[in-house]
LUMRO-750331 format. One line per field, with one value per residue: residue number from 1; x, y, z of N, C-alpha, C in turn. Coordinates in pm, whole numbers, padded with zeros to 5 digits, always signed. Example, Ala and Ser with C-alpha at 12.3 -4.5 7.8 and 13.67 -1.06 7.14 Angstrom:
resi <- [1 2]
nu <- [+01319 +01285]
nv <- [-00569 -00225]
nw <- [+00780 +00708]
cau <- [+01230 +01367]
cav <- [-00450 -00106]
caw <- [+00780 +00714]
cu <- [+01320 +01290]
cv <- [-00330 +00003]
cw <- [+00780 +00787]
This chain:
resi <- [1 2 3 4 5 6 7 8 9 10 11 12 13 14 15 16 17 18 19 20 21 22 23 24 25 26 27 28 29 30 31 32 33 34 35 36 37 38 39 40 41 42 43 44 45 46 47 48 49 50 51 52 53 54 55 56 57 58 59 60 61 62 63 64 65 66 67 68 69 70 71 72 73 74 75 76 77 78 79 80 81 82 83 84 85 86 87 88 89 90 91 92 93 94 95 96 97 98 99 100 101 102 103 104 105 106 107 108 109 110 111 112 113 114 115 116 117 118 119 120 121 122 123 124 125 126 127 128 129 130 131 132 133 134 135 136 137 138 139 140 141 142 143 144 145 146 147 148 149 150 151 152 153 154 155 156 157 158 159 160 161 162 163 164 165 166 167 168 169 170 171 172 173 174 175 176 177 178 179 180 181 182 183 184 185 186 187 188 189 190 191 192 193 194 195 196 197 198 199 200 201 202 203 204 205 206 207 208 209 210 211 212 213 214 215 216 217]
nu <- [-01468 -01723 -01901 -01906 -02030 -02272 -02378 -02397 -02552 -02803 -02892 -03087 -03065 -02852 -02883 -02746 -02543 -02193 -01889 -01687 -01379 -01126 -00909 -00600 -00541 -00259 -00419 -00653 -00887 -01054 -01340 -01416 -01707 -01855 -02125 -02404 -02656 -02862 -02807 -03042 -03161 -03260 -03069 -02795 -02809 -02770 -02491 -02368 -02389 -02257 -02029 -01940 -01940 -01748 -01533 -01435 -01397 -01601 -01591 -01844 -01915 -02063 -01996 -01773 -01539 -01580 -01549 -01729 -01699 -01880 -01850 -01592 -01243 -00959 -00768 -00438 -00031 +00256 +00582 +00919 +00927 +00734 +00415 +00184 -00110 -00369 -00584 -00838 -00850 -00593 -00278 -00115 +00172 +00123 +00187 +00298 +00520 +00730 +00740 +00814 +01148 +01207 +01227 +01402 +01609 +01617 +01733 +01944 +02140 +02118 +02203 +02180 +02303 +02330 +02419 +02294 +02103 +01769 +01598 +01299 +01129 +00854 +00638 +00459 +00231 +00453 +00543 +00852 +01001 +00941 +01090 +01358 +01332 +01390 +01670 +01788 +01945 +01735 +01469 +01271 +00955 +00828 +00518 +00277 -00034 -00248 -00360 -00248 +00004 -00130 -00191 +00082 +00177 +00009 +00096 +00363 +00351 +00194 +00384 +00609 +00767 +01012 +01172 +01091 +00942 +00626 +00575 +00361 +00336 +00329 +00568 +00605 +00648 +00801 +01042 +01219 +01104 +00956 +00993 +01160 +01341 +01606 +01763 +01959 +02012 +02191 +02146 +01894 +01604 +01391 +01088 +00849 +00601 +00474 +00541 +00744 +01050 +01164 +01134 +01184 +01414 +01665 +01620 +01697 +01970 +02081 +01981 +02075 +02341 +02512 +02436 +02542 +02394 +02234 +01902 +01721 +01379]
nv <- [+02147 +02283 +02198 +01935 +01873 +02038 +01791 +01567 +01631 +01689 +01381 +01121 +00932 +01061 +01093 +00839 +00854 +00747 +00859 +01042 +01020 +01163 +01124 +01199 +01042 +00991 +00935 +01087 +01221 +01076 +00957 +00798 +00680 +00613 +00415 +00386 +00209 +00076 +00243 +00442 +00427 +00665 +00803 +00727 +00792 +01099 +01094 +00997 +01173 +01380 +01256 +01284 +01543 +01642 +01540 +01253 +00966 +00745 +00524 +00300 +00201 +00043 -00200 -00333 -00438 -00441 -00271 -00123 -00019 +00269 +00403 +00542 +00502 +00207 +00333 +00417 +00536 +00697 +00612 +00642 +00602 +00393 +00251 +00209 +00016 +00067 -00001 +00188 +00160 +00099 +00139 +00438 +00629 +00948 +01202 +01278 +01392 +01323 +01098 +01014 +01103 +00980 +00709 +00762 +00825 +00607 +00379 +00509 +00488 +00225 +00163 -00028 -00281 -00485 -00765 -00792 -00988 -00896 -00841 -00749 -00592 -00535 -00473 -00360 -00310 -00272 -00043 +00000 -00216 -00266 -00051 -00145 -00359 -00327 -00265 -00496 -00818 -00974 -00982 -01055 -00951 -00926 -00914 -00859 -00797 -00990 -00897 -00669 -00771 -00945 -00723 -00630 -00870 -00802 -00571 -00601 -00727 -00522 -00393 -00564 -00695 -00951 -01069 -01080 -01149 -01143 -01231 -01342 -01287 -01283 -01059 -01007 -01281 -01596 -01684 -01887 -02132 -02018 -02015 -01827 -01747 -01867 -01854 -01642 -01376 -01041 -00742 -00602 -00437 -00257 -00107 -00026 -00042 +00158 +00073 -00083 -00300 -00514 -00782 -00848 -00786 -00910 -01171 -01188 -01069 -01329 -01508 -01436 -01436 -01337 -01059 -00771 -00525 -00331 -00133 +00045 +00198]
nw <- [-00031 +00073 -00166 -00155 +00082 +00074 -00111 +00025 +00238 +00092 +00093 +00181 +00319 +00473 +00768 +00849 +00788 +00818 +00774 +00532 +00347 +00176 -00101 -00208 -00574 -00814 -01045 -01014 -00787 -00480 -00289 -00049 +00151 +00414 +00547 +00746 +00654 +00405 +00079 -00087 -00411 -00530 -00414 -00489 -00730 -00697 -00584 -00788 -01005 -00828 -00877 -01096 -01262 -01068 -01161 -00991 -00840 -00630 -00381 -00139 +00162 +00333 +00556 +00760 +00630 +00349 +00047 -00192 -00503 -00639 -00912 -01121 -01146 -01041 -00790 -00824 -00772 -00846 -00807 -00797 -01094 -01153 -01137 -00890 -00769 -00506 -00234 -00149 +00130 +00192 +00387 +00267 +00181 +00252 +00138 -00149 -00216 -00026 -00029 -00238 -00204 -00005 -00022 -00250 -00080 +00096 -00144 -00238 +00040 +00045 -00185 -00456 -00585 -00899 -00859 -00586 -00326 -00200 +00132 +00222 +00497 +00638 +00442 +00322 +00016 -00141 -00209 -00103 -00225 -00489 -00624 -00515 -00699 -00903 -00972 -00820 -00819 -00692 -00478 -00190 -00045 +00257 +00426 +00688 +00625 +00466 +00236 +00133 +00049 -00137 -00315 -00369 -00494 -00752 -00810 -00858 -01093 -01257 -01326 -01454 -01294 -01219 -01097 -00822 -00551 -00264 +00062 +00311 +00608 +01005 +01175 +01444 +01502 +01522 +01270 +01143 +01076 +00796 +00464 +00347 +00519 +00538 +00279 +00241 +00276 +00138 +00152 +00407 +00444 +00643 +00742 +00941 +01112 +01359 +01592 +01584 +01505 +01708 +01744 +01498 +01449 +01578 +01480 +01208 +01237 +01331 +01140 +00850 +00829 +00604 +00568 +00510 +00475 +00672 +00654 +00822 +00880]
cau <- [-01542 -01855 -01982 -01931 -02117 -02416 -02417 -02415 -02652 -02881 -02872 -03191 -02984 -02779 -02838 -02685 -02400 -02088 -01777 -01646 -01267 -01081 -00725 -00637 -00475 -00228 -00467 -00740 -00932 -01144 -01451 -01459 -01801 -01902 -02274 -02490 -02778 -02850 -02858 -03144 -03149 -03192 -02883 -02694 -02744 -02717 -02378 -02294 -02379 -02159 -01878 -01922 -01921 -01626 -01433 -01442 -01473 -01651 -01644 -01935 -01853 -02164 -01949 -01611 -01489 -01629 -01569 -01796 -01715 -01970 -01799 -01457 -01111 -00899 -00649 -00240 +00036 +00386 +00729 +01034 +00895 +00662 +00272 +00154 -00204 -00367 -00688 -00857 -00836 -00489 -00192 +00011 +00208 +00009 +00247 +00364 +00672 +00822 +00746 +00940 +01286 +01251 +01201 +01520 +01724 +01668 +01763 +02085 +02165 +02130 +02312 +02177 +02407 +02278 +02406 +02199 +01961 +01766 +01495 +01200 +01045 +00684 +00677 +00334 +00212 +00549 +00649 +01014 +01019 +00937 +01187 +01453 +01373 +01433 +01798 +01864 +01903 +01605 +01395 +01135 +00931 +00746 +00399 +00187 -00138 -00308 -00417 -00145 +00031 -00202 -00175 +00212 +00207 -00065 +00192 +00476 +00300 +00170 +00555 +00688 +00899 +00981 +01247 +01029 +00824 +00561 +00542 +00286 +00411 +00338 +00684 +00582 +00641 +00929 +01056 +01286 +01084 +00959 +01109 +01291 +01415 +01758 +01797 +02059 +02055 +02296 +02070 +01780 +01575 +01310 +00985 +00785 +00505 +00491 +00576 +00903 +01080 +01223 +01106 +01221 +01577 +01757 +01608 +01795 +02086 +02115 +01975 +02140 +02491 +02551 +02416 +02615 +02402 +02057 +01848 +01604 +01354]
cav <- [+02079 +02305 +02149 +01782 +01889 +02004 +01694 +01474 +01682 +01605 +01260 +01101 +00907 +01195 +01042 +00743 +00848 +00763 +00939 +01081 +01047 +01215 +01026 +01219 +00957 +01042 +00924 +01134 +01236 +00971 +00933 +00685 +00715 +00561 +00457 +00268 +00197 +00120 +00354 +00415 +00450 +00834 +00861 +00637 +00864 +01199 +01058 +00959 +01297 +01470 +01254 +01323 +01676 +01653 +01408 +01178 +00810 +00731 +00431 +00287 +00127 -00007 -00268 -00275 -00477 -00459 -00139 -00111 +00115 +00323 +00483 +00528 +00338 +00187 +00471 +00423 +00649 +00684 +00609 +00546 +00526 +00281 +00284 +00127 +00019 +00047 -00006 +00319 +00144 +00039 +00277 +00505 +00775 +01066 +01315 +01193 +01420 +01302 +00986 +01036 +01147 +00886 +00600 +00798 +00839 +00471 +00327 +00574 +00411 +00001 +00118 -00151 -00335 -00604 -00881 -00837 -01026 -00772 -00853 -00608 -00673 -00499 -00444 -00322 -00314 -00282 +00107 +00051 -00341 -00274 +00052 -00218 -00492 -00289 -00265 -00586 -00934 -01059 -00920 -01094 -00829 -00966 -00846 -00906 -00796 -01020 -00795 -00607 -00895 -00976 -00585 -00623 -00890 -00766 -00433 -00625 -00826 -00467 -00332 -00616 -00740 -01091 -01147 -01002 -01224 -01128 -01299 -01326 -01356 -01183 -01061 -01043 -01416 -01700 -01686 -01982 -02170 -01954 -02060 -01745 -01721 -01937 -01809 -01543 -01163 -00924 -00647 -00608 -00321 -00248 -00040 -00144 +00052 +00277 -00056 -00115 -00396 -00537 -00926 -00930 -00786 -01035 -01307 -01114 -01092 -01487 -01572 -01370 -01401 -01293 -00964 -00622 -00352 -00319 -00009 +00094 +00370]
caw <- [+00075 +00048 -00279 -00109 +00210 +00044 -00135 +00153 +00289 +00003 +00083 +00203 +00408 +00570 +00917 +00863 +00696 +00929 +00820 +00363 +00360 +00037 -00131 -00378 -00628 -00895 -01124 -00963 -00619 -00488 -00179 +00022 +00212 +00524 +00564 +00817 +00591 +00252 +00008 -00161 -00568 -00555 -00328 -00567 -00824 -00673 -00600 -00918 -01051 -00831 -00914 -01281 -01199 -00992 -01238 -00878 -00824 -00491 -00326 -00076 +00263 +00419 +00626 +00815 +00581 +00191 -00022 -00326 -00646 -00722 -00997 -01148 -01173 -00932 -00752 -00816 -00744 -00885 -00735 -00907 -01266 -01119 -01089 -00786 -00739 -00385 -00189 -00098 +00287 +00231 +00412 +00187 +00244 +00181 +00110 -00232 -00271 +00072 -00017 -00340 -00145 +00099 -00127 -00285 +00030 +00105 -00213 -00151 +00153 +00011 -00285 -00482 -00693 -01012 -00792 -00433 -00293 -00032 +00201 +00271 +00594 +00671 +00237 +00233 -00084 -00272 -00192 -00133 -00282 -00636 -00631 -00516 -00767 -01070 -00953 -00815 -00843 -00628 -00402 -00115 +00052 +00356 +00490 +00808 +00608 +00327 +00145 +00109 +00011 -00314 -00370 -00395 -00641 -00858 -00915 -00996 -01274 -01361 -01386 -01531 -01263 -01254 -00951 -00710 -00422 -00180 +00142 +00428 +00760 +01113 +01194 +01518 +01522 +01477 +01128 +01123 +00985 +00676 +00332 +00233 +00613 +00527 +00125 +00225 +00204 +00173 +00229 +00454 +00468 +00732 +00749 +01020 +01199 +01496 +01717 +01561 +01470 +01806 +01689 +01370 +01383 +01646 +01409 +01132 +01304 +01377 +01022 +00771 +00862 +00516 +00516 +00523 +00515 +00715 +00620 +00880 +00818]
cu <- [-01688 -01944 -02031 -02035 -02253 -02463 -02432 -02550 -02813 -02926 -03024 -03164 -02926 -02747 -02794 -02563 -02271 -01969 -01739 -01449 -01191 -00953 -00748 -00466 -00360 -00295 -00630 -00810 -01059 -01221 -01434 -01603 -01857 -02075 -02280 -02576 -02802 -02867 -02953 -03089 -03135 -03049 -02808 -02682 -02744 -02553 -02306 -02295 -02287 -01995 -01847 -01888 -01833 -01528 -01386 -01474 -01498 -01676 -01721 -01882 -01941 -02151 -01815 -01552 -01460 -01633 -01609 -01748 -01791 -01961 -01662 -01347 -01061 -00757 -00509 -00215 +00140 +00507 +00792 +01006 +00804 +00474 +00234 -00030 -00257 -00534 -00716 -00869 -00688 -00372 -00110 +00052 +00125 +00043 +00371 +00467 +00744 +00815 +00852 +01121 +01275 +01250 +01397 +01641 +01776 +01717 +01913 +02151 +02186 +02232 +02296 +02278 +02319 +02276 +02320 +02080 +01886 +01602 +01410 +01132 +00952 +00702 +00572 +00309 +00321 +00645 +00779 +01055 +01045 +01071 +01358 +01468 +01386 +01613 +01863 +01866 +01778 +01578 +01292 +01092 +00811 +00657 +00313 +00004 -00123 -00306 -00344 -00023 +00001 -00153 -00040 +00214 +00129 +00079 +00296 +00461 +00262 +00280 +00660 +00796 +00882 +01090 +01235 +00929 +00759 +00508 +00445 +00350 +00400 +00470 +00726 +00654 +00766 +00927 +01116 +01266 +01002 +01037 +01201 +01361 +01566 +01810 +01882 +02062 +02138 +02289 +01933 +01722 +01423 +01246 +00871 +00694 +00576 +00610 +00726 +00891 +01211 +01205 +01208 +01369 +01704 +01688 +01674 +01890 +02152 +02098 +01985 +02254 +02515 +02498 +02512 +02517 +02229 +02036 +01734 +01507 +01255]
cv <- [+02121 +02191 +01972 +01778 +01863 +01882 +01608 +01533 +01679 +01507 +01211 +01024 +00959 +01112 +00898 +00728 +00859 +00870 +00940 +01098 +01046 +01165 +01099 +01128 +01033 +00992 +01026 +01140 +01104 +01001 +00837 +00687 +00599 +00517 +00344 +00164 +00207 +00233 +00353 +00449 +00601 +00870 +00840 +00779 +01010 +01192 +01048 +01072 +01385 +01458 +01242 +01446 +01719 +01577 +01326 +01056 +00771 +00562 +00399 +00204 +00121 -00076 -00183 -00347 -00512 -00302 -00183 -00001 +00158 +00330 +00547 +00444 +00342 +00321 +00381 +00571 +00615 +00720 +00552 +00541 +00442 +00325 +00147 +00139 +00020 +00051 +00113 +00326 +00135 +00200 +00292 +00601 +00898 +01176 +01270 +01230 +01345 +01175 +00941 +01025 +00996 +00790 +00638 +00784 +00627 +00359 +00384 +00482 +00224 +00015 +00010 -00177 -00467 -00708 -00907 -00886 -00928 -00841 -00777 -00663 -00565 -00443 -00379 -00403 -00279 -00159 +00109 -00100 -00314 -00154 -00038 -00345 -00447 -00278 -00409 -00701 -01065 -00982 -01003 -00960 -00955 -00893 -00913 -00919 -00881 -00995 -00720 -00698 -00954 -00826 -00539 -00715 -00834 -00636 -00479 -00687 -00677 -00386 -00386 -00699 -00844 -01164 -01089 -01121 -01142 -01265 -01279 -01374 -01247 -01201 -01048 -01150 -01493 -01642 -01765 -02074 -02109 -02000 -01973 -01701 -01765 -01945 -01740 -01444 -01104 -00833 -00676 -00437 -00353 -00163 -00047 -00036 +00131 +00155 -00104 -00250 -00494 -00696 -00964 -00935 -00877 -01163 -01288 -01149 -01285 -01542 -01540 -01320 -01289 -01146 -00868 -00526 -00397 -00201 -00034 +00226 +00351]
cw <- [+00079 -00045 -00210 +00025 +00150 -00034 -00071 +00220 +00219 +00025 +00167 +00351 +00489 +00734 +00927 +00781 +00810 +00901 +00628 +00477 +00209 +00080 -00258 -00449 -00731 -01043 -01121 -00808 -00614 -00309 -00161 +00173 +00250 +00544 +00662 +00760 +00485 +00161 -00073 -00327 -00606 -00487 -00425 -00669 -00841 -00649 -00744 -01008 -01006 -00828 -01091 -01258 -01163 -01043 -01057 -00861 -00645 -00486 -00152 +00018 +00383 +00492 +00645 +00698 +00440 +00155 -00163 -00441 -00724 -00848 -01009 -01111 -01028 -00941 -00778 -00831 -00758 -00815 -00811 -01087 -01250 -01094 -00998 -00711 -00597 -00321 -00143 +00075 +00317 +00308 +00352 +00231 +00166 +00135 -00024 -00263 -00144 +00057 -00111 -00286 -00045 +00027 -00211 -00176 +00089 -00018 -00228 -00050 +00109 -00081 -00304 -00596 -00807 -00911 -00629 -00449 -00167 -00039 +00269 +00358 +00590 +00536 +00226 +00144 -00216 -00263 -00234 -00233 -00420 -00687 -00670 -00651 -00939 -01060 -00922 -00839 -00826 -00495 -00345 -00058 +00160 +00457 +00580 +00738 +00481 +00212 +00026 +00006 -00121 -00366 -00439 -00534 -00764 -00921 -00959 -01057 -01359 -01423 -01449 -01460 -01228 -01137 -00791 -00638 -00301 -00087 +00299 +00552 +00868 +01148 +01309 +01582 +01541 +01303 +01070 +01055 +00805 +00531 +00332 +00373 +00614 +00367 +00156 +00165 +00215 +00199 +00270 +00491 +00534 +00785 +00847 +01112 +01324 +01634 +01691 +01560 +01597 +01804 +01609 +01332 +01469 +01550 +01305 +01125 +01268 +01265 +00918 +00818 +00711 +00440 +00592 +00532 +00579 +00711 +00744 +00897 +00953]
């Protein structure tokens, strides 16, 4: 943390620097740095020096909503045998062995079989989805964010998997009408923020007669 201070502190900019937040990837550690105010050209490449230095790729976040890449690759992190790409805004678990076991404990629990179809409700970006669709017959995962959403399929085109869907949908909502709402699951598994899933699982219930096992984490 020293070494990154005084480099910030360097910065010409300094007072308009909002907030540095470190991910470290399993491909490497990465910056994500906050600013008000452009950066000037020396900033740029005092930066870029001390992520050579630091084998570090920093990305720039002069809005709420646009992250730039200074320098170095996009971050993934491995589950399952799987590499899973991710936005340095997006939410992962951050503790990659517990994420490991749990990802394990719930694929325990579905006991997937060749023939299931299982339905991932709040999917993220793929976490427990892609885990499931190397085992089973077909897999939707369904996500509230966008983003997240493109982020999911991009990884399973980069893992190869081919009976896997990503769907957008606030779950929040109705789901009745939805396409893959009346396809039939046999498992459903369900990840779903702090707020829980108090929407989505009486619609469940009523529209997947044909499931046996619901996983809730």
């Amino acid at each position: 943390m020293v070494p990154l201070r005084r480099c910030l502190s360097s910065l010409s900019a300094i007072k308009k620097l909002g907030h540095a937040e470190l991910v470290l990837a399993d491909n490497g550690p990465l910056l994500v740095l906050r600013h008000l105010a452009a950066l000037s050209d020396d900033d740029r490449q005092i930066l870029l020096q001390f992520a050579q230095q630091h084998h570090l790729s920093i990305y720039l976040a002069g809005d709420s909503d646009r992250l730039e890449r200074l320098t170095g690759s996009d971050p993934y992190y491995r589950v399952d045998d799987l590499e899973l790409g991710f936005n340095p805004r997006d939410f992962i678990q951050v503790n990659a062995s517990v994420n490991q076991l749990m990802v394990a404990q719930a694929l325990e629990w579905l006991d997937i079989q060749a023939s299931d179809r299982v339905l991932d409700l709040f999917c993220g970006m793929g976490n427990f989805t892609l885990p499931i669709a190397k085992r089973a017959r077909q897999v939707i995962g369904v996500e509230g964010v966008a983003s997240l959403v493109r982020t999911g399929q991009k990884n399973a085109q980069i893992n190869g998997l081919t009976n896997v869907e990503f769907m957008h949908h606030n779950l929040e909502q109705d789901v009745s009408c939805q396409p893959w709402a009346g396809q039939g699951f046999n498992k459903i598994l369900l990840d779903p923020a702090r707020a829980g899933a108090a929407e989505a699982i009486p619609q469940m219930v009523k529209l997947q007669p044909e499931t046996n096992c619901l996983c809730f984490l």
